[in-house]
N, C-alpha and C positions, 0 to 999 in steps of 0.2 A: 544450492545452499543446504546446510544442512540442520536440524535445530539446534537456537542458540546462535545462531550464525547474526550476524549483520554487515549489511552492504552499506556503504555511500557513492553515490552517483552525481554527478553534473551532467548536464545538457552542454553542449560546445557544437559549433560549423559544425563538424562533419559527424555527430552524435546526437540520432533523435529518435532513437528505442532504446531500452532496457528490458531484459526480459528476467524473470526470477522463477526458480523452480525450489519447491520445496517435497518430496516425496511425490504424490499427485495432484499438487494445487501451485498457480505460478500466477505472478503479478505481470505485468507488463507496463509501462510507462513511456508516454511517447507524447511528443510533439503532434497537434493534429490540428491544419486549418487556423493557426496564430492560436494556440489554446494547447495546454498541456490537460492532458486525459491518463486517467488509472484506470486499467480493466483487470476484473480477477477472473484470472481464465484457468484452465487445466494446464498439467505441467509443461503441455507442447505448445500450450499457446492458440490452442486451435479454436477452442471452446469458449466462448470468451459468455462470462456467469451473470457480469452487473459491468455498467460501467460509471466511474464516476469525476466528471469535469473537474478539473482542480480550479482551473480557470485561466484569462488570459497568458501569455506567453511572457510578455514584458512584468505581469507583477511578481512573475518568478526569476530575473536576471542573475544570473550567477548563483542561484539557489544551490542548497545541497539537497541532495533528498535521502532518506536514511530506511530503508528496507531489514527488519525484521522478523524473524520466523523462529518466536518464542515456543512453539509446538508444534506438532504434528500434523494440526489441521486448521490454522489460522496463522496471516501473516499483518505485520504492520507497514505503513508508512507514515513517517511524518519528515515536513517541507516548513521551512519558519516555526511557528507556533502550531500550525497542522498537525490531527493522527489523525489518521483510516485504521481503522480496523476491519479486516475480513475473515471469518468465520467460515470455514468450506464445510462444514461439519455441518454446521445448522441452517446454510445459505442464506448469511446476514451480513452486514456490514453496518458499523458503526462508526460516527466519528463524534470528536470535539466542538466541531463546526456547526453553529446554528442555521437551522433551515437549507442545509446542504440538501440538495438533490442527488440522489441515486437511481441510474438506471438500469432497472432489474431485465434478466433475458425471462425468457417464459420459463423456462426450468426455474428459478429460483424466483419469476413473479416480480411485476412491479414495485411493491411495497415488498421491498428484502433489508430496510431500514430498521435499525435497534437504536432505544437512546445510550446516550454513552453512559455508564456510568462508574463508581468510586472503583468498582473492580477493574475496568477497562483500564480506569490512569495509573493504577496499581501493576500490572500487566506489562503497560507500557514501559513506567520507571524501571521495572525488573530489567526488561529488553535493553534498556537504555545504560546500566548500571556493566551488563556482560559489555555491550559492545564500550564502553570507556576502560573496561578494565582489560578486553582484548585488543586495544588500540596501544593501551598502554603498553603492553607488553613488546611491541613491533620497532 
Protein backbone atom coordinates (compact mmCIF):
# COMPACT_ATOMS: atom_id res chain seq x y z
CA UNK A 1 0.00 0.00 0.00
CA UNK A 2 1.02 3.12 -0.36
CA UNK A 3 -0.15 6.44 1.57
CA UNK A 4 -3.63 7.44 0.86
CA UNK A 5 -4.16 4.01 -0.34
CA UNK A 6 -7.07 1.98 0.97
CA UNK A 7 -7.90 -1.70 0.75
CA UNK A 8 -11.22 -3.70 1.22
CA UNK A 9 -10.99 -7.32 2.11
CA UNK A 10 -13.49 -10.19 2.89
CA UNK A 11 -12.80 -13.40 4.64
CA UNK A 12 -14.23 -16.41 2.30
CA UNK A 13 -13.48 -20.72 2.37
CA UNK A 14 -10.27 -20.51 1.13
CA UNK A 15 -9.10 -16.83 2.54
CA UNK A 16 -7.97 -16.47 6.23
CA UNK A 17 -4.84 -13.86 6.10
CA UNK A 18 -4.47 -10.49 4.76
CA UNK A 19 -1.41 -9.00 5.07
CA UNK A 20 -0.73 -5.02 4.53
CA UNK A 21 2.46 -3.25 4.20
CA UNK A 22 2.86 0.28 4.21
CA UNK A 23 6.65 1.59 4.01
CA UNK A 24 8.08 -0.36 7.38
CA UNK A 25 4.78 -0.96 9.21
CA UNK A 26 2.14 -3.77 8.06
CA UNK A 27 -1.25 -4.91 9.50
CA UNK A 28 -2.11 -8.49 9.17
CA UNK A 29 -5.67 -9.94 9.79
CA UNK A 30 -6.60 -13.35 10.04
CA UNK A 31 -8.83 -15.82 11.21
CA UNK A 32 -7.47 -17.47 14.50
CA UNK A 33 -9.15 -20.46 16.60
CA UNK A 34 -13.08 -19.23 15.50
CA UNK A 35 -11.84 -15.54 16.38
CA UNK A 36 -10.75 -13.04 13.87
CA UNK A 37 -7.46 -11.24 15.22
CA UNK A 38 -5.54 -7.66 14.14
CA UNK A 39 -1.72 -7.75 14.57
CA UNK A 40 0.51 -4.70 13.69
CA UNK A 41 3.44 -6.09 12.76
CA UNK A 42 6.52 -4.80 10.72
CA UNK A 43 6.22 -4.64 6.95
CA UNK A 44 7.34 -8.57 6.65
CA UNK A 45 5.06 -9.52 9.00
CA UNK A 46 7.55 -11.16 11.08
CA UNK A 47 7.47 -8.86 14.15
CA UNK A 48 4.25 -8.77 15.21
CA UNK A 49 4.11 -5.16 17.89
CA UNK A 50 0.50 -5.58 19.63
CA UNK A 51 -2.24 -7.79 18.91
CA UNK A 52 -5.66 -7.01 19.00
CA UNK A 53 -8.86 -9.65 19.17
CA UNK A 54 -11.62 -8.26 17.00
CA UNK A 55 -13.70 -10.92 18.22
CA UNK A 56 -15.63 -14.02 17.37
CA UNK A 57 -15.70 -15.18 13.72
CA UNK A 58 -19.52 -15.58 13.32
CA UNK A 59 -20.15 -11.66 14.58
CA UNK A 60 -18.25 -10.76 11.57
CA UNK A 61 -20.01 -13.01 8.66
CA UNK A 62 -19.63 -11.42 5.36
CA UNK A 63 -17.94 -8.46 6.90
CA UNK A 64 -16.00 -5.97 4.94
CA UNK A 65 -12.92 -4.80 6.52
CA UNK A 66 -11.48 -1.42 5.13
CA UNK A 67 -7.60 -1.03 5.68
CA UNK A 68 -6.04 2.51 5.64
CA UNK A 69 -2.66 4.12 5.57
CA UNK A 70 -3.42 7.90 5.88
CA UNK A 71 0.46 8.41 6.57
CA UNK A 72 3.62 7.19 6.74
CA UNK A 73 3.63 5.82 10.13
CA UNK A 74 0.07 4.83 11.16
CA UNK A 75 -2.46 2.68 9.45
CA UNK A 76 -6.43 2.16 10.13
CA UNK A 77 -9.02 -0.51 10.19
CA UNK A 78 -12.53 -0.36 10.48
CA UNK A 79 -15.11 -3.58 10.40
CA UNK A 80 -19.03 -2.43 10.82
CA UNK A 81 -18.90 0.61 13.10
CA UNK A 82 -15.18 -0.52 14.26
CA UNK A 83 -11.78 1.79 13.83
CA UNK A 84 -8.22 0.54 15.17
CA UNK A 85 -5.94 2.90 14.85
CA UNK A 86 -2.18 2.16 14.93
CA UNK A 87 0.44 4.50 15.51
CA UNK A 88 4.03 2.78 14.54
CA UNK A 89 5.70 5.94 15.36
CA UNK A 90 4.59 6.36 19.01
CA UNK A 91 3.77 2.44 19.56
CA UNK A 92 0.15 3.04 20.32
CA UNK A 93 -2.99 2.05 19.09
CA UNK A 94 -6.25 3.30 19.52
CA UNK A 95 -9.80 2.68 18.98
CA UNK A 96 -13.58 3.60 18.93
CA UNK A 97 -14.45 0.63 20.96
CA UNK A 98 -14.95 0.82 24.62
CA UNK A 99 -12.86 -1.22 27.01
CA UNK A 100 -11.38 -3.01 23.94
CA UNK A 101 -8.22 -4.86 25.04
CA UNK A 102 -4.93 -4.70 23.37
CA UNK A 103 -2.12 -6.79 23.52
CA UNK A 104 1.02 -5.18 23.57
CA UNK A 105 4.57 -7.26 22.75
CA UNK A 106 7.41 -6.20 25.09
CA UNK A 107 8.79 -3.69 22.68
CA UNK A 108 5.81 -1.53 22.62
CA UNK A 109 4.62 -2.89 26.48
CA UNK A 110 1.47 -3.96 27.65
CA UNK A 111 -0.35 -0.73 28.01
CA UNK A 112 0.28 0.47 24.10
CA UNK A 113 -3.44 1.74 24.54
CA UNK A 114 -4.48 5.58 23.70
CA UNK A 115 -8.12 6.85 24.12
CA UNK A 116 -9.62 7.77 20.85
CA UNK A 117 -10.12 10.94 20.35
CA UNK A 118 -11.99 14.01 18.12
CA UNK A 119 -8.65 13.95 16.06
CA UNK A 120 -8.49 10.27 15.59
CA UNK A 121 -12.37 10.43 13.85
CA UNK A 122 -11.14 13.39 12.08
CA UNK A 123 -8.22 11.31 10.56
CA UNK A 124 -10.49 8.59 9.93
CA UNK A 125 -13.27 10.47 7.93
CA UNK A 126 -10.27 12.01 5.97
CA UNK A 127 -9.15 8.12 5.03
CA UNK A 128 -12.66 7.39 4.39
CA UNK A 129 -13.59 10.55 2.07
CA UNK A 130 -9.90 9.42 -0.49
CA UNK A 131 -10.99 5.85 -0.42
CA UNK A 132 -15.02 6.76 -1.72
CA UNK A 133 -13.63 9.18 -3.87
CA UNK A 134 -11.02 6.64 -5.26
CA UNK A 135 -13.54 3.97 -5.61
CA UNK A 136 -15.56 6.37 -7.38
CA UNK A 137 -13.27 6.93 -10.01
CA UNK A 138 -12.92 2.74 -10.91
Amino acid sequence: MQVGEAEKVKFSLFKNRFVFACGQNGLTLEKVGGGICLYATDHTHQEIYCAMPLGMEREFKDAAYFIYAPNEHQMLLRVHKAVMLVDFEGHWCSTNVPEFRVYGSKLWGQECTRPWTPEHTQLYNEAEKWRIAASSQD
